[in-house]
N, C-alpha and C positions, 0 to 999 in steps of 0.2 A: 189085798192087792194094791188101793190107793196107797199104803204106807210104802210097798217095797217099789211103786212106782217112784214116788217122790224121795225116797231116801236114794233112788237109783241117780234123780234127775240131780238131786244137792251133790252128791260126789262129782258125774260128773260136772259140773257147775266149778268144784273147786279145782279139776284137774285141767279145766280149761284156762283155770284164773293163774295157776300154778305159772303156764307156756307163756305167759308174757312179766318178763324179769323190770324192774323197774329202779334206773337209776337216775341219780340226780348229777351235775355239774356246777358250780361256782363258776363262774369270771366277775372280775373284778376293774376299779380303773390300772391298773398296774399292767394292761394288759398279762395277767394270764389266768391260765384253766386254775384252779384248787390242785385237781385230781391230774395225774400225769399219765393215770392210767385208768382205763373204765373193765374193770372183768364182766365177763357173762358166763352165769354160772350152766354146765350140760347141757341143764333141763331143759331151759328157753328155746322157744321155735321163736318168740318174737321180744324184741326191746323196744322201753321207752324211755326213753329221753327227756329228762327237763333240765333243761337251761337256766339259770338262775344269775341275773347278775346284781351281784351283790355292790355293786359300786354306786356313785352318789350323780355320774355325769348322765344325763342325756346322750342318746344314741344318736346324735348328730354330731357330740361330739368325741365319745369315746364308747361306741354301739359295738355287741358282740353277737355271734352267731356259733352255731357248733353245725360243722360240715362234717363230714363224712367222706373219706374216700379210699382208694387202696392206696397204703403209702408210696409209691413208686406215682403214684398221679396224683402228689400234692403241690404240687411247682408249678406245675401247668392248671390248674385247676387254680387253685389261685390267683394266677395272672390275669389267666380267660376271663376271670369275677372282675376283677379291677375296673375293666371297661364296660362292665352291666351293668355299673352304679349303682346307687343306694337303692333306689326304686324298685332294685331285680335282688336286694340285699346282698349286692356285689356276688353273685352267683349269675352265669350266663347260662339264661333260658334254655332249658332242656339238655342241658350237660350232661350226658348217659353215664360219665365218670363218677358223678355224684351220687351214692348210696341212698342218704339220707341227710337231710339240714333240718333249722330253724331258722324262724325271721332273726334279722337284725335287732336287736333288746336293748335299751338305756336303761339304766342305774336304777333297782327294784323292780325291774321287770322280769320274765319269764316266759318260757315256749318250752313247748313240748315236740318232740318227734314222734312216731313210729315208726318199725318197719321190723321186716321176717328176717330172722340169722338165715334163712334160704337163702335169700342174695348175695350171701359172704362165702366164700370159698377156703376150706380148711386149710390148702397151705399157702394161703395170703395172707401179706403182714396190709393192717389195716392204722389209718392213722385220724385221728381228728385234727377239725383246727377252725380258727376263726378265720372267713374269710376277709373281714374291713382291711382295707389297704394298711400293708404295712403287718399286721397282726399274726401272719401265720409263719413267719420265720423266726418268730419265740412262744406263741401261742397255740402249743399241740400236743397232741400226746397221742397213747396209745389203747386203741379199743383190742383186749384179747379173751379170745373165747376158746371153746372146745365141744364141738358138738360131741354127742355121745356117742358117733359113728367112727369118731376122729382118733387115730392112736398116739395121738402128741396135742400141743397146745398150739396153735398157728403162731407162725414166724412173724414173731413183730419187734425186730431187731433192728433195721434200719429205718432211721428217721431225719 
């Protein structure tokens, strides 16, 4: 009975490990992303995010973050951040528009994110981006997923 206990408990164990999808991102000093595009594959109920900047500056002077939001509210999300300053990692406190972020990172640095594909909506086009002033009108890309409920890939054409 202990054996088909614990062979119960390791399965599920890996099928829990399975729901959370793990990707990674580059920025650099050049401002921009690596990846233009982040997929998430069915299975995932939840992602994680790391951040990776691979650049040599100091995030005072060329610091990156990866935002989250639905493409249509990356304009105004952006600008909102401008005036949070660095302290708030140019993201203004409690912005409901905002999915998921990371701190602001300098050069070998790293963050991580999570959070649940529950929050994203199958037929939203979803966009990332750096919020540091200046950074997100060449520094973005696109997150596209497809849950397994979903009978197409969500709209992530405008950006």
């Amino acid at each position: 009975m202990k054996l088909v206990c614990v062979t119960g408990l390791i399965f599920l164990a890996r099928v829990a490990a399975a729901d959370v999808c793990q990707v990674t991102i580059e920025a650099t000093d050049q401002m921009r992303f690596e990846e233009q595009t982040l997929p998430v594959a069915s299975d995932c109920s939840e992602v994680e995010v790391t951040l990776r900047n691979t650049g040599k500056l100091p995030a005072s002077v060329m610091g990156h973050d990866w935002v989250l939001t639905k493409t249509s509210d990356v304009s105004s999300v952006a600008n909102a951040g401008m005036g949070a300053g660095v302290a708030n990692n140019y993201q203004k406190p409690g912005d409901k528009r905002i999915i998921a972020s990371t701190k602001i990172i300098g050069g070998g640095e790293s963050a991580t994110v999570r959070f649940s594909l529950g929050l994203l909506d199958p037929k939203e086009s979803y966009t990332y981006f750096c919020s540091a002033p200046g950074h997100a009108s060449i520094m973005k890309g696109r997150l596209v997923y497809r849950p397994s409920s979903a009978p197409s890939v969500a709209r992530n054409e405008a950006m």
